[in-house]
C-alpha positions as YAML, in Angstrom:
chain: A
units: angstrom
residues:
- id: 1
  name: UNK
  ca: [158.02, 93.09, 239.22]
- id: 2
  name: UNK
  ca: [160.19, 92.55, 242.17]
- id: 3
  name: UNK
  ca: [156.71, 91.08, 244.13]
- id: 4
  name: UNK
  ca: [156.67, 88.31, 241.13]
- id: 5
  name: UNK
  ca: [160.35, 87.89, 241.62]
- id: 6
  name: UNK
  ca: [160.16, 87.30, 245.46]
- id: 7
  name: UNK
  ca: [156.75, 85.29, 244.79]
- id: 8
  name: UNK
  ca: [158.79, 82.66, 241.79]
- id: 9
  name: UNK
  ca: [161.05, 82.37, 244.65]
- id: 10
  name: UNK
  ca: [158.71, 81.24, 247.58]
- id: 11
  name: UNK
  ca: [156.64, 78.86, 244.90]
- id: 12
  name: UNK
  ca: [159.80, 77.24, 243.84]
- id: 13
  name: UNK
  ca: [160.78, 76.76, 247.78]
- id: 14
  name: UNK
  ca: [157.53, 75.06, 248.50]
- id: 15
  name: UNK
  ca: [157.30, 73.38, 245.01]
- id: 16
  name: UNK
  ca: [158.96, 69.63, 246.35]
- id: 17
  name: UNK
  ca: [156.20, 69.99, 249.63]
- id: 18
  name: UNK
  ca: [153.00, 70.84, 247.61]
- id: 19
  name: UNK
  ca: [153.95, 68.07, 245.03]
- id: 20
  name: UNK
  ca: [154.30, 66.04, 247.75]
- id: 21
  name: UNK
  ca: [150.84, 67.12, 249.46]
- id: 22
  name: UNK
  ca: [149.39, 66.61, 246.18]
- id: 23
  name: UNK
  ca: [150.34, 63.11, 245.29]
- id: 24
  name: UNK
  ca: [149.74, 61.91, 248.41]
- id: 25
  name: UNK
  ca: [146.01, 63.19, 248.68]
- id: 26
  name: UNK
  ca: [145.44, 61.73, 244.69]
- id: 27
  name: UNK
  ca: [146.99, 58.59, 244.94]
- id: 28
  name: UNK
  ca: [145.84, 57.24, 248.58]
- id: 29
  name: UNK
  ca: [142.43, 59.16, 248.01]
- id: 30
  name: UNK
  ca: [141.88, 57.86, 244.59]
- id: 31
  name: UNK
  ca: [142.84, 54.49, 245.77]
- id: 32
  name: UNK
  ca: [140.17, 55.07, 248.47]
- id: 33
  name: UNK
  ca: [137.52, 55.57, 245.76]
- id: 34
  name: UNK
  ca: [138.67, 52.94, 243.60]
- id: 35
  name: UNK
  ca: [138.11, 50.72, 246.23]
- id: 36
  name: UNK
  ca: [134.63, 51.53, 246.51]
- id: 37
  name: UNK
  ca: [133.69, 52.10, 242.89]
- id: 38
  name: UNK
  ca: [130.80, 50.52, 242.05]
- id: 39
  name: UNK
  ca: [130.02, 49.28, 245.78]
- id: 40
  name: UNK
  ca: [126.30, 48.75, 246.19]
- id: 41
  name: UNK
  ca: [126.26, 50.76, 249.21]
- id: 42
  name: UNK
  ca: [122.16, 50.87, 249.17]
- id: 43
  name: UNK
  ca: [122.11, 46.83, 248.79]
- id: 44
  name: UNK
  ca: [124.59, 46.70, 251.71]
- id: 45
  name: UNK
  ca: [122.31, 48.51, 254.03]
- id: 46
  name: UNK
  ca: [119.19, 46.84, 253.04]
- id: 47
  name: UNK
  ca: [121.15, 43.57, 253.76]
- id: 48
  name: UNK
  ca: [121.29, 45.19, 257.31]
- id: 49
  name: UNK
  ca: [118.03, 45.98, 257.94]
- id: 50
  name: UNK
  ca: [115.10, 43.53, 259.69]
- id: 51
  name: UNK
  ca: [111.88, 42.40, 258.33]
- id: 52
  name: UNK
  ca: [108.52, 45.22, 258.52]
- id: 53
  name: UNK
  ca: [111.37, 47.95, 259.93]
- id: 54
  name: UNK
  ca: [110.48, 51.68, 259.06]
- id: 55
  name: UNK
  ca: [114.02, 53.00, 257.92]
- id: 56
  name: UNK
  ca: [114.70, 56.87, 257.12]
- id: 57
  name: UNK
  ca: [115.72, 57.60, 253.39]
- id: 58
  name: UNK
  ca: [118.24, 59.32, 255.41]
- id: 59
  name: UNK
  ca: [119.90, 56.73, 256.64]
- id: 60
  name: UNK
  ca: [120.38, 54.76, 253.18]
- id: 61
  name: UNK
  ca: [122.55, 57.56, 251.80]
- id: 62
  name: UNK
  ca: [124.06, 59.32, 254.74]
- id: 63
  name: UNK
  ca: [127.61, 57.72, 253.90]
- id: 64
  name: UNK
  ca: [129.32, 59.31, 251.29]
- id: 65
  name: UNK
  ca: [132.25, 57.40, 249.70]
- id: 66
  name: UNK
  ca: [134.40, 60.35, 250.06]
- id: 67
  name: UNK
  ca: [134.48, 60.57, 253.51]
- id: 68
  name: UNK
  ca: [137.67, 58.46, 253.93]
- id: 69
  name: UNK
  ca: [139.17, 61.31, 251.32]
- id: 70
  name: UNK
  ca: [138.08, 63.97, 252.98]
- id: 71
  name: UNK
  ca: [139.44, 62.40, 256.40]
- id: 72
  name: UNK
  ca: [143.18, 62.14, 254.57]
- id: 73
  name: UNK
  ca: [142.23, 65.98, 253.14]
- id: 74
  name: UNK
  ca: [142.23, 67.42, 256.29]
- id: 75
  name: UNK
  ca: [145.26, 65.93, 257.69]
- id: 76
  name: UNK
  ca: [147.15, 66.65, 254.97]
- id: 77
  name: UNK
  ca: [146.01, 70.42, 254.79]
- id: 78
  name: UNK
  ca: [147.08, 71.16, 258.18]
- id: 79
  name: UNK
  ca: [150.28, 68.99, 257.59]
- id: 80
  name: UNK
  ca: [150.88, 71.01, 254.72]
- id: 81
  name: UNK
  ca: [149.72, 74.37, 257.09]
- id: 82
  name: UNK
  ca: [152.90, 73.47, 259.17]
- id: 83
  name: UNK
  ca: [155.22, 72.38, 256.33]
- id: 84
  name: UNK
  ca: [154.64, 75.44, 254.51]
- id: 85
  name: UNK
  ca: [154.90, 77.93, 257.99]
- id: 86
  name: UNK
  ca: [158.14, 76.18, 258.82]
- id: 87
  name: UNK
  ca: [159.47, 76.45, 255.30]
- id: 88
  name: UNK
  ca: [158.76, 80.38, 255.07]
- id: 89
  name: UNK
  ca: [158.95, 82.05, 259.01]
- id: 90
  name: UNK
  ca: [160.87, 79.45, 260.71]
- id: 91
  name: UNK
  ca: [163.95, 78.49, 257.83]
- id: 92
  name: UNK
  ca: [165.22, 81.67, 257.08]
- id: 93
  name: UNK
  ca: [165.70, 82.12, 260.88]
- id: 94
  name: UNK
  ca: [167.48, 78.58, 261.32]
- id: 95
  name: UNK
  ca: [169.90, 79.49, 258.14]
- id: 96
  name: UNK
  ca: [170.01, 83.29, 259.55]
- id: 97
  name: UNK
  ca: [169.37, 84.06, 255.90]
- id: 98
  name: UNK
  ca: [166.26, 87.13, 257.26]
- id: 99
  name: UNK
  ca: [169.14, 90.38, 256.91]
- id: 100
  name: UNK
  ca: [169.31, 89.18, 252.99]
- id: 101
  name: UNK
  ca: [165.84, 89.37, 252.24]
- id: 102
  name: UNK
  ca: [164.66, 92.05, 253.90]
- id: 103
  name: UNK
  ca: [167.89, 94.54, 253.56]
- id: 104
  name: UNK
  ca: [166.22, 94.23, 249.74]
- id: 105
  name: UNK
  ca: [165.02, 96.65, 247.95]
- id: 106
  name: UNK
  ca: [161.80, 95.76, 248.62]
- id: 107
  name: UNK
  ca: [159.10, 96.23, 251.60]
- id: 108
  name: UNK
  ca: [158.75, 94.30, 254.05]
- id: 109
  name: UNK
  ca: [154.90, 93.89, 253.48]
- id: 110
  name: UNK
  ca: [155.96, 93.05, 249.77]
- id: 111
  name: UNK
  ca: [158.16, 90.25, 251.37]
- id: 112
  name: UNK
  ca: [155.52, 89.22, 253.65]
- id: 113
  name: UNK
  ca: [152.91, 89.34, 250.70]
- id: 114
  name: UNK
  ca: [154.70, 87.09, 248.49]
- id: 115
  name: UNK
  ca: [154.93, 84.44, 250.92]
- id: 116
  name: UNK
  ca: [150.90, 84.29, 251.45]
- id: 117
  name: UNK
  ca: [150.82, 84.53, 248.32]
- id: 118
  name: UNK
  ca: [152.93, 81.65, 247.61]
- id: 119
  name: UNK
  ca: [151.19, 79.43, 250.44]
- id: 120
  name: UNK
  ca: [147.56, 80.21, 249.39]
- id: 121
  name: UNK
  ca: [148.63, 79.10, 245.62]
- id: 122
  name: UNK
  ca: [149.59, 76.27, 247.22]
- id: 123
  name: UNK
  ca: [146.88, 75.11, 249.03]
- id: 124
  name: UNK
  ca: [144.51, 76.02, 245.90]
- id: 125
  name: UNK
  ca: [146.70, 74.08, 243.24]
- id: 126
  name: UNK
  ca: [147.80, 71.38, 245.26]
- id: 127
  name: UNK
  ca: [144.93, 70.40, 246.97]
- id: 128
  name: UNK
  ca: [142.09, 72.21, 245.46]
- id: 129
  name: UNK
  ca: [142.06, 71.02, 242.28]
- id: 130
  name: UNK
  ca: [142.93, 67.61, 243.53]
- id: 131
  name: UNK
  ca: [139.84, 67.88, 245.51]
- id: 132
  name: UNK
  ca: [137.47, 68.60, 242.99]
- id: 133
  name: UNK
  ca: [139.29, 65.73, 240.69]
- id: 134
  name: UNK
  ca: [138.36, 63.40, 243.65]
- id: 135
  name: UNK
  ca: [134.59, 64.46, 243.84]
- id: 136
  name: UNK
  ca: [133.59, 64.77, 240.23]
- id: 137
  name: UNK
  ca: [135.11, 61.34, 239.70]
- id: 138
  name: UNK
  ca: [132.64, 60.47, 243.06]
- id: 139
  name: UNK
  ca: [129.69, 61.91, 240.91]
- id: 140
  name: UNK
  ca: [129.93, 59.67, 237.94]
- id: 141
  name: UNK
  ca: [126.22, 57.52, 238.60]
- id: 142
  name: UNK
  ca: [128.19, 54.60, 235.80]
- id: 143
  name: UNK
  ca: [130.61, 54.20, 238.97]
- id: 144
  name: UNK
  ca: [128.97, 54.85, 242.12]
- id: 145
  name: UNK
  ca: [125.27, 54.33, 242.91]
- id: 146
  name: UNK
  ca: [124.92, 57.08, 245.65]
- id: 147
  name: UNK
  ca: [127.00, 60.22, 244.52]
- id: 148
  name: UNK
  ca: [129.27, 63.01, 246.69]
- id: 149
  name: UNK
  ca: [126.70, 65.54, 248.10]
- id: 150
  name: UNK
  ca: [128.09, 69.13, 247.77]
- id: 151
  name: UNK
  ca: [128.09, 69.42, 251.05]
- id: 152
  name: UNK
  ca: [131.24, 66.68, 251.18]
- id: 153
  name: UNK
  ca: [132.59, 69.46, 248.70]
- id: 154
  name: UNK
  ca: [132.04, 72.09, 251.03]
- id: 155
  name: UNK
  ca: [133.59, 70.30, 253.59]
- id: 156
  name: UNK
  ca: [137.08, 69.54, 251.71]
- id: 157
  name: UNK
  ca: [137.32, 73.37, 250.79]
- id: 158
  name: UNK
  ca: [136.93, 74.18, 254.80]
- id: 159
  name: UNK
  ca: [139.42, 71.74, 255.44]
- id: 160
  name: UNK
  ca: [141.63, 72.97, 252.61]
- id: 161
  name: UNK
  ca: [141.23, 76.88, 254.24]
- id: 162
  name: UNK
  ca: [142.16, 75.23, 257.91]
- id: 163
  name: UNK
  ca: [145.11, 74.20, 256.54]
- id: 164
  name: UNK
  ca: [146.05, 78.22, 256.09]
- id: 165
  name: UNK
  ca: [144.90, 78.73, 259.48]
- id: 166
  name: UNK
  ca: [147.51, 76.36, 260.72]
- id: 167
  name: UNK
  ca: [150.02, 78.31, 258.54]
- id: 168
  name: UNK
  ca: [149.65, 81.89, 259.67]
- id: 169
  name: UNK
  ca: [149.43, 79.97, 263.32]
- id: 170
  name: UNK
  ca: [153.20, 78.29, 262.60]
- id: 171
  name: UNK
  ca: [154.04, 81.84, 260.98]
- id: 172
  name: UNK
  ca: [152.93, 83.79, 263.76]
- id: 173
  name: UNK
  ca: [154.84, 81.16, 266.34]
- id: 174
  name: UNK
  ca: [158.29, 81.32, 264.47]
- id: 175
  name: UNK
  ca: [157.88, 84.88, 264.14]
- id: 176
  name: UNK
  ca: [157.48, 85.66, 267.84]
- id: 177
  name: UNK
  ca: [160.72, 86.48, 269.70]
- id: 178
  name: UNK
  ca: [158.77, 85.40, 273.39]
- id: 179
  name: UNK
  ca: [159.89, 81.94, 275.22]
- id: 180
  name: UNK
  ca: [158.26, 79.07, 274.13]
- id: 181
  name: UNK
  ca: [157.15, 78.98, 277.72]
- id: 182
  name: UNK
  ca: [155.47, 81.97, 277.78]
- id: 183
  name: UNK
  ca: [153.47, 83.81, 274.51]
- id: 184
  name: UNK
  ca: [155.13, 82.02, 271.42]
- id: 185
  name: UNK
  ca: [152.72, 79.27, 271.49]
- id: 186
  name: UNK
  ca: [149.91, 81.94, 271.14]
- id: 187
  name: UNK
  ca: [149.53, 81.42, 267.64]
- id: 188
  name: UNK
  ca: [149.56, 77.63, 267.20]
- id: 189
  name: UNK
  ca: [147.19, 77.78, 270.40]
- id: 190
  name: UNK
  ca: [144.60, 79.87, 269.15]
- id: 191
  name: UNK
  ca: [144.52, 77.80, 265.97]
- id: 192
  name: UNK
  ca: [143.77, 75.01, 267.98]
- id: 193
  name: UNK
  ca: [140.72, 76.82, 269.97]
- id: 194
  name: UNK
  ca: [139.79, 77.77, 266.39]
- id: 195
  name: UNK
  ca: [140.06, 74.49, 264.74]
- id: 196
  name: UNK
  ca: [137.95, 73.14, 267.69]
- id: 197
  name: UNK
  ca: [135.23, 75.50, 267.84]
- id: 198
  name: UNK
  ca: [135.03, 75.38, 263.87]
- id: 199
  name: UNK
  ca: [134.18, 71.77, 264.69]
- id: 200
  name: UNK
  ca: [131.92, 72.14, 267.28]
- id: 201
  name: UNK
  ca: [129.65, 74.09, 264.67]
- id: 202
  name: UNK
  ca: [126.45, 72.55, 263.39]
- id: 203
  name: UNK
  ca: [126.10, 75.19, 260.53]
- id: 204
  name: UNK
  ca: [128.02, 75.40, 257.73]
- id: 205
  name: UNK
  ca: [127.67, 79.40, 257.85]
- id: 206
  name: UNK
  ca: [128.50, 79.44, 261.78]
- id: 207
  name: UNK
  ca: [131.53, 76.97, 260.80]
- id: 208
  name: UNK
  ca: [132.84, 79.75, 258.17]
- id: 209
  name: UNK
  ca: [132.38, 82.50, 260.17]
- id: 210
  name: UNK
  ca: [134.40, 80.86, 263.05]
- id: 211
  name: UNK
  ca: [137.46, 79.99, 261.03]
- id: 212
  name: UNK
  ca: [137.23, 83.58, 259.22]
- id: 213
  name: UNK
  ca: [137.24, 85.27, 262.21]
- id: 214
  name: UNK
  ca: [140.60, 83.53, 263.32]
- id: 215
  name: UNK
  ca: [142.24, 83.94, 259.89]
- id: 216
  name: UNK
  ca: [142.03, 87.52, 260.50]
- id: 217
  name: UNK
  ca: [143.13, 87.63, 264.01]
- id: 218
  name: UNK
  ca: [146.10, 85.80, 262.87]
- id: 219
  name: UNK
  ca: [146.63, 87.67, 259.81]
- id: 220
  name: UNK
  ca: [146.88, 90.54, 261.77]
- id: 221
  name: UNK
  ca: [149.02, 89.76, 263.95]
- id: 222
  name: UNK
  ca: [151.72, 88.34, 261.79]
- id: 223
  name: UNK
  ca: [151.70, 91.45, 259.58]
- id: 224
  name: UNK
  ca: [152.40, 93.42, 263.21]
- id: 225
  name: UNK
  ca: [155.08, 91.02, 264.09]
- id: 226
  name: UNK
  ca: [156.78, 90.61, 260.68]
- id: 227
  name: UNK
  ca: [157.08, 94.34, 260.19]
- id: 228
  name: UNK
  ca: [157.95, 95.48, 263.61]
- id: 229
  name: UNK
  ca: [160.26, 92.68, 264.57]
- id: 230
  name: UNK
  ca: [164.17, 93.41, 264.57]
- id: 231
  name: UNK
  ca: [165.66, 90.83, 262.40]
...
């Protein structure tokens, strides 16, 4: 009971940010797609091509028209990574407001749990469902002639779960009592090498595996920090 208390409290915290991460993905997204609909993408290419030239099939449908979308998905998931870290490790030090919530009767992993709570809710409401608004309407054949692979669906869920990465990073940075010239920039470092690697990954499996493996290294950590820390 007092976890759902502490978890209404975080949600309604982040509520004006994940509104705001979700309009902005919908509306300039969707605009991107509504610029495209019905954009003969196959008759543009064959415009491009020269007399007797052998052309892959490949290459006629290797654009998808979500890729601007999934371009403004991943910015705004790891803007909404930092937003969201700020908001819930960094704010309550700023407004020296940590002594009332953890001098609760409460844990502190259940104070801890409800924000990662709160922030994965986030990222799976706000720009989830968005997402999967974005690519069913990119699937409709009446609208577009070459529809959204699932592998462009794929993509905007790995994006979405960077965006956490980037939050336990900013969690694990505000949390850290070391100089910024020395280890507090460990987390938001690491998420970087992470973010970079992930990227560097041909496979979608390798790519998954990469950013798992630093979600838990982070994870860990912050639960170390958060509960040993002296507040």
């Amino acid at each position: 009971m007092k976890f759902l208390m502490l978890l209404r409290k975080e949600l309604r915290e982040s509520l004006p940010w994940v509104l705001l991460a979700a309009v902005v993905l919908f509306a300039i997204g969707g605009l991107m797609l509504r610029e495209l609909a019905h954009y003969d993408l196959v008759s543009w290419r064959h415009s491009q091509l020269v007399a007797d030239q052998t052309v892959s099939p490949y290459l006629l449908t290797q654009d998808s028209v979500l890729a601007g979308s999934a371009g403004l998905l991943f910015a705004v998931s790891i803007g909404l990574g930092l937003i969201l870290g700020v908001r819930h490790f960094w704010m309550p030090h700023f407004t020296r407001t940590w002594p009332f919530l953890l001098h609760r009767s409460v844990s502190r992993m259940t104070v801890l749990a409800s924000k990662l709570t709160a922030a994965t809710i986030a990222f799976i409401v706000s720009l989830g469902t968005v997402w999967i608004a974005l690519y069913w309407y990119a699937c409709q054949p009446e609208i577009f002639l070459v529809p959204a692979p699932v592998k462009v669906l794929i993509d905007g869920w790995i994006y979405i779960v960077l965006g956490l990465l980037v939050y336990l990073a900013t969690a694990l940075t505000g949390l850290s009592r070391a100089k910024w010239y020395t280890t507090k920039i460990f987390g938001l470092a690491f998420a970087t090498l992470v973010l970079f690697a992930a990227i560097s990954q041909s496979r979608v499996l390798w790519v998954v595996t990469v950013i798992a493996l630093g979600i838990v290294i982070l994870l860990f950590q912050v639960i170390e920090t958060f509960c040993k820390r002296e507040y």
